[in-house]
C-alpha positions in Angstrom: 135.4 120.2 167.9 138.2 121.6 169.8 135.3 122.4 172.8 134.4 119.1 173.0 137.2 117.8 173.4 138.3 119.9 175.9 135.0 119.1 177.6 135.7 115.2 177.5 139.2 115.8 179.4 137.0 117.7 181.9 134.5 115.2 182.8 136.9 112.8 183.0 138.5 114.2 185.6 135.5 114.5 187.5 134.9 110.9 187.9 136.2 110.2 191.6 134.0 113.2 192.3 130.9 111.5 192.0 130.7 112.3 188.1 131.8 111.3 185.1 131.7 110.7 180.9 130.3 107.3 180.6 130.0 104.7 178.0 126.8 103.9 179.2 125.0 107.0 178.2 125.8 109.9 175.0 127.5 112.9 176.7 126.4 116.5 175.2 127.5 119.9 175.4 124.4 122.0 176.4 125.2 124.8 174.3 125.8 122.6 170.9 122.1 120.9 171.9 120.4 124.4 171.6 120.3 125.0 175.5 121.0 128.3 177.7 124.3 127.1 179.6 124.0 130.3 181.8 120.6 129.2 183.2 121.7 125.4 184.2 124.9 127.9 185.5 122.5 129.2 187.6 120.6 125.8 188.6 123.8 124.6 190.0 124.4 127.6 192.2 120.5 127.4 193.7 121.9 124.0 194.9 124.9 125.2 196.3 123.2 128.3 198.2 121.0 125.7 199.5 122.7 123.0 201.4 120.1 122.2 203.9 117.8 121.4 200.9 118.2 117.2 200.6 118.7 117.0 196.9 121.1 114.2 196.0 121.5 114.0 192.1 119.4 116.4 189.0 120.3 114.9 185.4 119.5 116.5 182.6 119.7 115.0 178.8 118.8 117.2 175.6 117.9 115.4 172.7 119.5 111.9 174.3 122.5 113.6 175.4 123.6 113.9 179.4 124.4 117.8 179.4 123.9 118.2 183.0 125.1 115.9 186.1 125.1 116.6 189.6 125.3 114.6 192.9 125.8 116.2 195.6 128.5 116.2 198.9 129.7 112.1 199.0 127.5 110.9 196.4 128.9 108.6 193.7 127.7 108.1 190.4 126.9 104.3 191.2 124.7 104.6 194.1 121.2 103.7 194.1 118.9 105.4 195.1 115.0 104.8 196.6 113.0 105.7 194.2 109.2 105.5 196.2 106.5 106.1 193.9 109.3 106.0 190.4 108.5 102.4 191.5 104.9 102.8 189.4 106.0 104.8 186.8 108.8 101.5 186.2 106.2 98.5 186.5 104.5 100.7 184.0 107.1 99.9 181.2 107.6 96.3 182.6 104.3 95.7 182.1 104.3 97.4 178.6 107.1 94.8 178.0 105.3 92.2 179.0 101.9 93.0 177.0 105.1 93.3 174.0 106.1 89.6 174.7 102.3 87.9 174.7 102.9 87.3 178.2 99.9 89.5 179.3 97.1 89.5 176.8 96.3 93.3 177.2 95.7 95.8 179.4 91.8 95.4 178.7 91.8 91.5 179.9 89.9 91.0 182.7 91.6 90.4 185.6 89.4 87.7 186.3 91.5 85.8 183.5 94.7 87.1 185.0 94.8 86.0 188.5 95.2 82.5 189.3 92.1 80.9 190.4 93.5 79.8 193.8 93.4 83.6 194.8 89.7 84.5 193.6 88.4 81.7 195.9 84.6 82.3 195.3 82.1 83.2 192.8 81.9 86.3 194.4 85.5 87.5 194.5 85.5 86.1 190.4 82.1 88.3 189.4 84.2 91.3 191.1 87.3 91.1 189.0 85.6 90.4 186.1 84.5 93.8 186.3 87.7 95.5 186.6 91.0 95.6 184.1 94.4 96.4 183.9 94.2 100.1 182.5 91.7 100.7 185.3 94.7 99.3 187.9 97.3 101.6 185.8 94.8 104.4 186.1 94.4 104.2 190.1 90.6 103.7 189.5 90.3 100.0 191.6 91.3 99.4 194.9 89.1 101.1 197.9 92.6 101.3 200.4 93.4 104.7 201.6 96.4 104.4 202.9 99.6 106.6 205.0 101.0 108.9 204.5 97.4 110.3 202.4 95.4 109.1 205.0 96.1 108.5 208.7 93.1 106.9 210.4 93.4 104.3 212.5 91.5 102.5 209.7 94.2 103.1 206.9 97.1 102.4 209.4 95.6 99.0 210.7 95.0 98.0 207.0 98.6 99.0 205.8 99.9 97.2 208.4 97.9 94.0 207.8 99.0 94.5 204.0 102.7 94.9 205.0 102.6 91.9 207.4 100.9 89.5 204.7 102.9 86.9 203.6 101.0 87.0 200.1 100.4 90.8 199.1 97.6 89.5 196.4 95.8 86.9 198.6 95.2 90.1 201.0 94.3 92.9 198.3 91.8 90.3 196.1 89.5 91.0 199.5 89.6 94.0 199.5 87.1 96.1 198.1 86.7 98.2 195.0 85.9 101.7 194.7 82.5 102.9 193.4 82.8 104.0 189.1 85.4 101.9 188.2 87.3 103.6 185.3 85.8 107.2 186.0 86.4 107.7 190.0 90.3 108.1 191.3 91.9 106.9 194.4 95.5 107.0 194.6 97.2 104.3 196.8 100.5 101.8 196.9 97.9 98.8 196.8 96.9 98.9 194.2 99.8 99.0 191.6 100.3 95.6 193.7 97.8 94.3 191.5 99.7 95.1 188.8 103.1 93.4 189.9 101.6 90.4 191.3 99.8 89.7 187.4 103.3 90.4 186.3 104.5 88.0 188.5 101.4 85.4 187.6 101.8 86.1 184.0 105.5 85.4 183.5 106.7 83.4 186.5 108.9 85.9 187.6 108.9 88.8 190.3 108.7 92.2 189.1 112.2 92.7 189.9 113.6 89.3 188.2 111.3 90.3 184.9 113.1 93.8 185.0 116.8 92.1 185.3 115.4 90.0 182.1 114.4 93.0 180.4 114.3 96.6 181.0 117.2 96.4 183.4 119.4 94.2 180.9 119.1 96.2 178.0 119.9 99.7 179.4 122.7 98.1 181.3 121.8 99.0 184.8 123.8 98.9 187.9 123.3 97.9 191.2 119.4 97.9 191.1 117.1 96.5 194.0 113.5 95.9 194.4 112.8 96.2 198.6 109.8 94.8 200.3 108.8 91.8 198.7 106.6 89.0 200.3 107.4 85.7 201.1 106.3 84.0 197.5 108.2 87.0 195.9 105.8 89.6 194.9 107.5 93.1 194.9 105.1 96.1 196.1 104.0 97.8 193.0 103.7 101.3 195.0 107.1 101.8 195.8 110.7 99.8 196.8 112.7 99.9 193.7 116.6 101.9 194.0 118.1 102.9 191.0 121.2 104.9 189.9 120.1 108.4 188.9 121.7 107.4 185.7 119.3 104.6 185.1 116.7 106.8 185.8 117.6 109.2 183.1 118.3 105.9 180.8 114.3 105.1 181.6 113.5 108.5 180.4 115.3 108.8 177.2 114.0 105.0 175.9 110.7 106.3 176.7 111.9 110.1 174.8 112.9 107.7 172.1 109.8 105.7 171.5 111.1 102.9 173.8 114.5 102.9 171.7 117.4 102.7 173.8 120.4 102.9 171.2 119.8 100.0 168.6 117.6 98.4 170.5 113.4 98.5 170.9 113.2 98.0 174.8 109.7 98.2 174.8 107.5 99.2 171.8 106.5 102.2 170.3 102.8 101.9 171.2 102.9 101.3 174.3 105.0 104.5 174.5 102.2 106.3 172.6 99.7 105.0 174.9 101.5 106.0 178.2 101.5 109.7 176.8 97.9 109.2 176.8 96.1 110.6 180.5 92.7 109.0 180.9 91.1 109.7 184.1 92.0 112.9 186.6 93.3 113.2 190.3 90.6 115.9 191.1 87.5 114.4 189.8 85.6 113.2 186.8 84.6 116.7 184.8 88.5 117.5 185.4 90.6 117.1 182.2 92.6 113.6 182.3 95.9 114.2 184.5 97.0 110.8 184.9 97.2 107.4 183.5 99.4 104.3 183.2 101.2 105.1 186.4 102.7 108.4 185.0 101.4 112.5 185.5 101.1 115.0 183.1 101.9 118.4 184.6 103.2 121.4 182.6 105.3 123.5 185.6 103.7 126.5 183.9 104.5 125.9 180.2 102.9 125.0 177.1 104.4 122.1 177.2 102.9 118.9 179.0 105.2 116.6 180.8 105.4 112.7 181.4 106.4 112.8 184.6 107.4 109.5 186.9 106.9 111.1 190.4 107.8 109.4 193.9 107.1 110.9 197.2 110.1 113.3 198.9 111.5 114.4 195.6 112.3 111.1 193.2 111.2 112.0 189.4 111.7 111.2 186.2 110.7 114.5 183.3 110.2 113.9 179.8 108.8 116.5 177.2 109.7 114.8 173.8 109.0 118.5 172.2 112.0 120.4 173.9 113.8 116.7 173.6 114.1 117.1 177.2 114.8 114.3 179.9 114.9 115.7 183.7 115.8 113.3 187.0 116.1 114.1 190.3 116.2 112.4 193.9 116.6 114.0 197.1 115.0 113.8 200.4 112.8 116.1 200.7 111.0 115.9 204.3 107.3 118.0 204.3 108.3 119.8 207.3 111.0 121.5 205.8 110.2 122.0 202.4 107.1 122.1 199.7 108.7 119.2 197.9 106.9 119.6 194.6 107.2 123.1 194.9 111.0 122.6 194.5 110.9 120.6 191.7 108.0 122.9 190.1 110.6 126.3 190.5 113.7 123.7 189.4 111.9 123.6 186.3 110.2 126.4 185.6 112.8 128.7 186.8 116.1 127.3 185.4 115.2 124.1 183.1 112.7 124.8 180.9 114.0 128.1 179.9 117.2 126.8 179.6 115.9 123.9 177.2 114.3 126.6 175.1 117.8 128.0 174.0 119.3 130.0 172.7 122.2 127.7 172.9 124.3 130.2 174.9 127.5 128.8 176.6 128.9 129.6 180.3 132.3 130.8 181.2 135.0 127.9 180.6 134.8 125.3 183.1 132.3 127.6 185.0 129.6 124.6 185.3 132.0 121.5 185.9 133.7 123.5 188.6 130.9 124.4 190.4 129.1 120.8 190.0 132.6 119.5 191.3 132.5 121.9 194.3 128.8 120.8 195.1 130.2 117.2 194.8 132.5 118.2 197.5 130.6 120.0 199.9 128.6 118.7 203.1 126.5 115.5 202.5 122.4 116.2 202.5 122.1 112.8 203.7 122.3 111.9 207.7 121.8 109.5 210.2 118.4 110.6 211.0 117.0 109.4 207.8 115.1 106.5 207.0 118.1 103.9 206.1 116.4 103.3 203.0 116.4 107.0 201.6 120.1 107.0 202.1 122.1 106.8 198.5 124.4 103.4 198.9 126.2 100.8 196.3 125.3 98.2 198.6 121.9 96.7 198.5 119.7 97.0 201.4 118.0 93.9 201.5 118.0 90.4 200.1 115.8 89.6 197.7 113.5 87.1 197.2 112.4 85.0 193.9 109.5 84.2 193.2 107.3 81.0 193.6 104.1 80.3 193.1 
């Protein structure tokens, strides 16, 4: 008891640093949740060594606690961050929400019965989409549009940009075309999952974003979120464009640790939890075991234990392994020329979190971990001028949103 307590006066202090006990979220003591404090210890001081590596924020929760917070030099605790590919992993439980509410019949519907018959304009472009449903949009097993940064033809460019420069992201993607096994074959692109937020949007009356400040977004109590890159009726891109606090990130993680619980509350219910946690098709080919599904991975970062992993492009994820009662988040900025983005995530977690998760519950010197995290909090910003405005952590909002109307 008495360590606790001394541990609460801690954090508190560490608030104008960046970090900080909140009401919003249970804080833990590592050690008292069955977890190595010498190894997280020892996470923090791979950051610090590294200061040209462009992590902003890892959080860590143990059985729905926060046992492990760091932002790094100038970053606040209530700035969002751009989350790229997060984005999917989010619509995901929207969407989950919105099958919950009767809104969207189910994931099986056609989406022939989904999208408004001003949009599938002929009996050809209706036969297609009758053909094709939601789980196969969730399982990136639709849309033929190889896009940047996966492909860079002139092809995939001049397509992304007539996709970015559409006024109605749907009425452009329903012409698209399809690719060949629907439900079997995998292409993974940030068209697609378009699909998914403009039925969302369809369905409910409502853009992705306004939906999520009804739902998801109310109920955990998050800050200073933004959806970027709507079009002009509204529709947010499903691929990517959504900032978050780390600490809504983590939030996101535990409901979905807890069975779509968040505190008292059933955010979203417990089978479509279940189902999420359930890969069906796989990013290297048919006779592959399942990988993916949903919008979320299942990788294992060399344990016996599979993840549910969220993962957007330069280092945004979201970790969940409901075994170990383990929720991981991390964002950064983590540019291919410098770095192997996923392998820094992959040695973050092999080399330091899982082992740490798996005990014994071993505690650091005093103060050893808060200090340090403090010190990183202080250090030189990983952020700069040269980045893309967007990537850049900020409480402000980036851009103005747009309702939408049908």
């Amino acid at each position: 008891m008495f360590k606790a307590f001394i541990y609460a006066l801690i954090v508190s202090t560490l608030i104008n640093y960046g970090r900080g006990e909140s009401s919003e979220i249970q804080i833990g003591i590592a050690s008292e949740e069955g977890m190595n404090e010498l190894k997280l210890l020892a996470l923090a001081d791979y950051i610090d060594d590294n200061p040209r590596l462009s992590i902003f924020s890892i959080l860590i929760s143990k059985n729905g606690k926060l046992v492990f917070e760091l932002y790094t030099g100038q970053i606040k605790q209530d700035y969002s961050h751009y989350l790229m590919s997060v984005t999917k992993s989010v619509l995901s439980t929207l969407i989950g929400i919105a099958i919950d509410q009767r809104k969207i019949t189910s994931e099986n519907t056609p989406l022939s019965e989904v999208i408004p018959k001003k949009l599938l304009s002929s009996k050809r472009l209706v036969e297609a989409f009758s053909k094709v449903n939601l789980q196969n949009v969730m399982g990136m097993s639709a849309l033929n549009t190889p896009d940047p940064p996966r492909d860079m033809s002139a092809a995939a460019r001049a397509r992304q940009d007539k996709y970015l420069n559409s006024s109605n992201y749907m009425k452009f993607l329903v012409e698209q075309p399809f690719i060949r096994n629907i439900g079997k074959a995998f292409l993974y692109n940030d068209e697609t999952p378009t699909l998914a937020s403009g039925i969302l949007s369809y369905t409910t009356g409502l853009s992705a974003f306004d939906y999520g400040c009804d739902t998801l977004f109310k109920d955990l109590n998050c800050k200073n979120m933004e959806w970027m890159h709507s079009d002009r009726t509204g529709i947010n891109m499903g691929g990517y464009g959504l900032r978050l606090r780390p600490l809504d990130m983590q939030k996101i993680g535990i409901t979905i640790l807890q069975k779509g619980k968040w505190q008292d509350k059933q955010v979203v219910s417990s089978a479509w939890v279940e189902k999420i946690y359930q890969p069906y098709i796989s990013s290297s080919g048919v006779n592959a075991p399942p990988n993916y599904g949903w919008y979320w991975w299942r990788p294992n970062y060399g344990s016996s234990k599979t993840f549910l992993e969220a993962n957007g492009w330069k280092g945004q994820r979201i970790a969940i392994q409901p075994d170990l009662g383990l929720v991981v988040t991390m964002t950064g900025c983590l540019e291919r020329e410098r770095c192997d983005e996923q392998k820094v995530f992959s040695d973050i977690m092999s080399k330091y979190v899982i082992p740490a998760a798996k005990g014994p519950g071993t505690s650091a010197p005093n103060n050893s971990i808060e200090e340090k995290l403090q010190k990183i909090n202080n250090g030189q910003a990983r952020f700069n001028k040269a980045m893309e405005p967007r990537m850049i952590p900020s409480v402000a909002l980036k851009e103005q949103a747009v309702p939408f109307k049908d």
